[in-house]
N, C-alpha and C positions, 0 to 999 in steps of 0.2 A: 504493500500500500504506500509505504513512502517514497520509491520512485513514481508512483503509478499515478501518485494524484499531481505534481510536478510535470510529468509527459504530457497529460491530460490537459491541464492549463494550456501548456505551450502549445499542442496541438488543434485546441479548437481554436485558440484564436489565431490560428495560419502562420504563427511564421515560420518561414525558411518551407511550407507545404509544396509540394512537385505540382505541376502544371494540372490545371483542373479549366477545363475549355468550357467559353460561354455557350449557353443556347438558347433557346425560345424559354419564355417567363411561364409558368404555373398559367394555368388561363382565369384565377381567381384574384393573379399580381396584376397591379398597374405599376408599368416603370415607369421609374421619375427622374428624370437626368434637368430638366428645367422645371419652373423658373430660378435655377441656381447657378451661381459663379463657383466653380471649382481652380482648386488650387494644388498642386500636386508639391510634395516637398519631401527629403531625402535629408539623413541628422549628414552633414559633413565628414566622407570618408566613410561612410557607412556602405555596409553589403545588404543589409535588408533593414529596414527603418516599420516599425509598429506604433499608430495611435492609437492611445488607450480612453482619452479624456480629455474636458476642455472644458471650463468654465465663463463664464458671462464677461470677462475682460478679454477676453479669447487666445489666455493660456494655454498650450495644450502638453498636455504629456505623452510621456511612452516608455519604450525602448526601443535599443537600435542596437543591430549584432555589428560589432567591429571584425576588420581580418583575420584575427587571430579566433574567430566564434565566441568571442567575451559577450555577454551583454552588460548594456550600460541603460540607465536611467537619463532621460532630457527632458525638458523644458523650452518649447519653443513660443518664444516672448512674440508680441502682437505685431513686433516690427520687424519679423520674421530673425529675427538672432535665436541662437541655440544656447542651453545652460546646460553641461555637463551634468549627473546626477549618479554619483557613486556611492553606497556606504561604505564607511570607513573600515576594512580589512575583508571586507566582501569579494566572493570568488565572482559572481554575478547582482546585479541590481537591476529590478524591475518598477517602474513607479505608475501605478494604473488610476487612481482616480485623484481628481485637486475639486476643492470647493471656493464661494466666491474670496473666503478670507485668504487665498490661496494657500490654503493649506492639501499638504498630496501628501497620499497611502500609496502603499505599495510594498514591496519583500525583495530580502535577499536572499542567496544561497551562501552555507558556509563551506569550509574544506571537506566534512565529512557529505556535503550536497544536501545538508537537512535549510529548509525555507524558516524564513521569522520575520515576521512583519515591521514597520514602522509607519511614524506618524513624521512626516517633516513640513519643519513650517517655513514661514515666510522669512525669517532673518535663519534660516540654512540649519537648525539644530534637529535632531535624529531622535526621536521618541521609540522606543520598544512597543511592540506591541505580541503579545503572545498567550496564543488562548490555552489557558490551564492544562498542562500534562499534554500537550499535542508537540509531534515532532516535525510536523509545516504547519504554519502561521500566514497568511496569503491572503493578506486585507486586499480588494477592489475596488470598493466605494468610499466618498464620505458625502453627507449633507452638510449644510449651512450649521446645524446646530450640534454639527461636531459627531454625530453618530457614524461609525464605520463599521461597512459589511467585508464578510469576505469567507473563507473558508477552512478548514482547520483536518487537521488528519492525524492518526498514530498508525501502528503497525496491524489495529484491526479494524479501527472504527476511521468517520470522516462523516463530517459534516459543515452546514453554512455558521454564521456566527453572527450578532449584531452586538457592536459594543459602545455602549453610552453612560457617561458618568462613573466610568470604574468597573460598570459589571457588565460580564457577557452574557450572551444570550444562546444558544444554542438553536441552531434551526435546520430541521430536516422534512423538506417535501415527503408528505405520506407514502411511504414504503417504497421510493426512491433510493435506489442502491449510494448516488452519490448527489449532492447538494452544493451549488457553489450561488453565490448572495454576492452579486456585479456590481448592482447599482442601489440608491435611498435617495430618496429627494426630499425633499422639505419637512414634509407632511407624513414623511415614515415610511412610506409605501416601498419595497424592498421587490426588487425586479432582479431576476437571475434563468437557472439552468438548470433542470435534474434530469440524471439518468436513470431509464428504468431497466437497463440489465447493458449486459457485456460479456459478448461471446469474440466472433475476429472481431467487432469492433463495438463501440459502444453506441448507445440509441438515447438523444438530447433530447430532450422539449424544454421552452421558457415557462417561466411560473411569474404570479405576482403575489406578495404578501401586504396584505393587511395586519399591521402589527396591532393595532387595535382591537381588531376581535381574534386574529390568529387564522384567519381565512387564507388560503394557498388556493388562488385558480391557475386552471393550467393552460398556457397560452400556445396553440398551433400555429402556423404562416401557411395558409390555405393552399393544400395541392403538394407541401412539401414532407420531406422524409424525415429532415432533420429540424431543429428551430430551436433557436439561440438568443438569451437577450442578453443585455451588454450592459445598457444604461437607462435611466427617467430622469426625465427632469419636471419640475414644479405644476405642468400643466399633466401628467401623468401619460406623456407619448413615450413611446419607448422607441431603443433602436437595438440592431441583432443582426443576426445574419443565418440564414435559411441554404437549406440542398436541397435540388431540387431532386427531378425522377429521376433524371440518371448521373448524380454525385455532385454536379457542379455546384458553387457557393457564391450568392448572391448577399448582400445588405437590403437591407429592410427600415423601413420608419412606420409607427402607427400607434393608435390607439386601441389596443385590445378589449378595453370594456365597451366601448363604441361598435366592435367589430371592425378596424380601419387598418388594412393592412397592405405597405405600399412597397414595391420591389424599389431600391436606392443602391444604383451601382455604379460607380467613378465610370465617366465612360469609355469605353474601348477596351475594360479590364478584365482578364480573364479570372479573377477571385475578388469579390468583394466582401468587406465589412465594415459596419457602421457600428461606432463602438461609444460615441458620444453625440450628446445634443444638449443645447443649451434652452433657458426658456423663449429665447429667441428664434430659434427653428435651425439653427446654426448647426450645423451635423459635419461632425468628423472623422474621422477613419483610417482604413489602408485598405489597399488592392494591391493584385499581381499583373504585373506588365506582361508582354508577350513572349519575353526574354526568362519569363518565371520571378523578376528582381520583386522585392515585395517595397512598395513606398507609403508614404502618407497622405491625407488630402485632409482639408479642410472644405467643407461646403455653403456659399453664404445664400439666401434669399436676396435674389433681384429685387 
C-alpha cells in the first residue's frame, strides 16, 4: 500500500502518461474550447510541467519533472515568473493546492520514498502536516478558512482526510477500496475520487461531500468509463478529467448537482486535465502535446 497509493496519485493525474490519442466526445459532452483565451506554459528547463491549482490573484501551482526525473514544487506569479518550491532535504516536492491568502498544500517524498504533507505560507515557512500513525500524508486542497483535504495511507489501511483547527477528520466514500479529498471550497463542500476495486487496473468515479450532514454523492461524466475530480470552487462547479470509451483523457468543467457537464480540452491536445478553477471561471491545467511532452495552460473567459 505504501508504494501503491504514491503511483496512484502520480498516475491519475498524467504525468510523464505514454500517448493517449484524441477522439470524438461522449455524445452526452459538449466541448468547450471558446469563449476562452488559452495560455500554454512550461516551468523553465523542465521535461514535463503539471498544474495542480490557482487561486483568484491567478497564482498557480504545481510540479515540474527536471532532467535528472527530480520533481520540484512552482509557483507561477500572474506576470508569468516562476518561484522554485523545494522542501528542505526532500528527495521530491509536490505543491497541489494554494488559497486566496496564498497559502499552498502539498507533500514530499523522503529517502526511505514515505510522503508527508505541508502547509506553506506566504512569507516561505514549511508547516508539517501528518495524519496520525499514516506513513503518506498527501494534502490536495485548502479553502479560505484554512481547512485542508487530502489523503492518508499505512501498510493496510488508506483513506481521505479533512483537517481544521488541529483535528483530522477521516473520510472514506462508502465501501470505496481507496478515497483521495482534491478539493474544499469555502463553504466545506469536499470534491474528490474513489475507487471501487482494482484488478490490471483501477476503476475512479468523482464524489462530492457535504460535511454538514456527511452526505457522499457520486459524480459520473456522462458516457465515460472513468471520472475524476480535481477541484471546486465557491460557486460549487467542479473540474476533473474523464476517459472516455476507448481510454482517451479529456478535462471536464460542471456542475454536478445541476446535472452540467462540459468536455474542456486545451486545444489540439492529445491528454487533457483541468485541475483548477477559480470563482471566476478561470480554469487551469495541463495536457499532452503530440510529441507526448506534458505542459501547463491557464484558461481565461473572453
Amino acid at each position: 500500500m505504501r508504494r501503491t497509493h504514491l503511483n496512484f496519485v502520480l498516475s491519475i493525474l498524467g504525468l510523464c502518461l505514454g500517448a493517449i490519442a484524441l477522439s470524438s466526445q461522449p455524445a452526452a459532452a459538449q466541448a468547450r474550447s471558446l469563449p476562452f483565451t488559452f495560455t500554454s506554459f512550461d516551468y523553465p528547463g523542465a521535461i514535463a510541467t503539471q498544474v495542480l491549482g490557482i487561486n483568484k490573484a491567478g497564482i498557480i501551482i504545481g510540479y515540474y519533472l527536471d532532467a535528472a526525473l527530480v520533481t520540484h514544487g512552482f509557483a507561477r506569479l500572474p506576470n508569468g515568473h516562476f518561484s522554485r518550491i523545494d522542501y528542505p532535504g526532500a528527495v521530491g516536492t509536490l505543491v497541489f493546492g494554494i488559497n486566496q491568502a496564498d497559502q499552498a498544500v502539498g507533500f514530499y517524498t523522503d529517502t526511505s520514498t514515505l510522503a508527508h504533507g505541508f502547509q506553506l505560507s506566504s512569507n516561505n515557512q514549511f508547516v508539517s502536516i501528518n495524519y496520525p500513525s499514516a506513513s503518506f500524508t498527501t494534502p490536495y486542497g485548502i479553502n479560505n478558512n484554512g481547512q485542508i483535504v487530502g489523503a492518508w495511507s499505512t501498510n493496510s489501511e488508506q483513506g481521505g482526510f479533512s483537517y481544521i483547527n488541529g483535528t483530522y477528520t477521516n473520510l472514506v466514500y462508502p465501501d470505496a477500496l481507496l478515497t483521495y479529498a482534491f478539493g474544499v471550497n469555502s463553504a466545506g463542500l469536499i470534491a474528490g475520487s474513489w475507487v471501487s476495486a482494482c484488478n490490471n487496473t483501477c476503476q475512479y468515479h468523482g464524489f462530492l461531500l457535504t460535511v454538514v450532514d456527511g452526505t457522499y454523492s457520486d459524480v459520473e461524466f456522462p458516457g465515460a468509463t472513468m471520472t475524476y475530480i480535481y477541484g471546486v470552487n465557491d460557486t460549487n462547479q467542479v473540474v476533473g478529467a474523464y476517459t472516455d470509451s476507448i481510454g482517451n483523457m479529456h478535462g471536464w468543467v460542471g456542475s454536478p448537482t445541476k446535472n452540467q457537464f462540459v468536455t474542456f480540452d486545451y486545444p489540439g491536445s492529445t491528454l487533457c486535465q483541468a485541475t483548477g478553477i477559480t470563482n471566476a471561471d478561470v480554469i487551469a491545467g495541463s495536457y499532452s502535446d503530440a510529441n507526448h511532452v506534458t505542459h501547463g495552460f491557464v484558461a481565461v473567459p473572453k
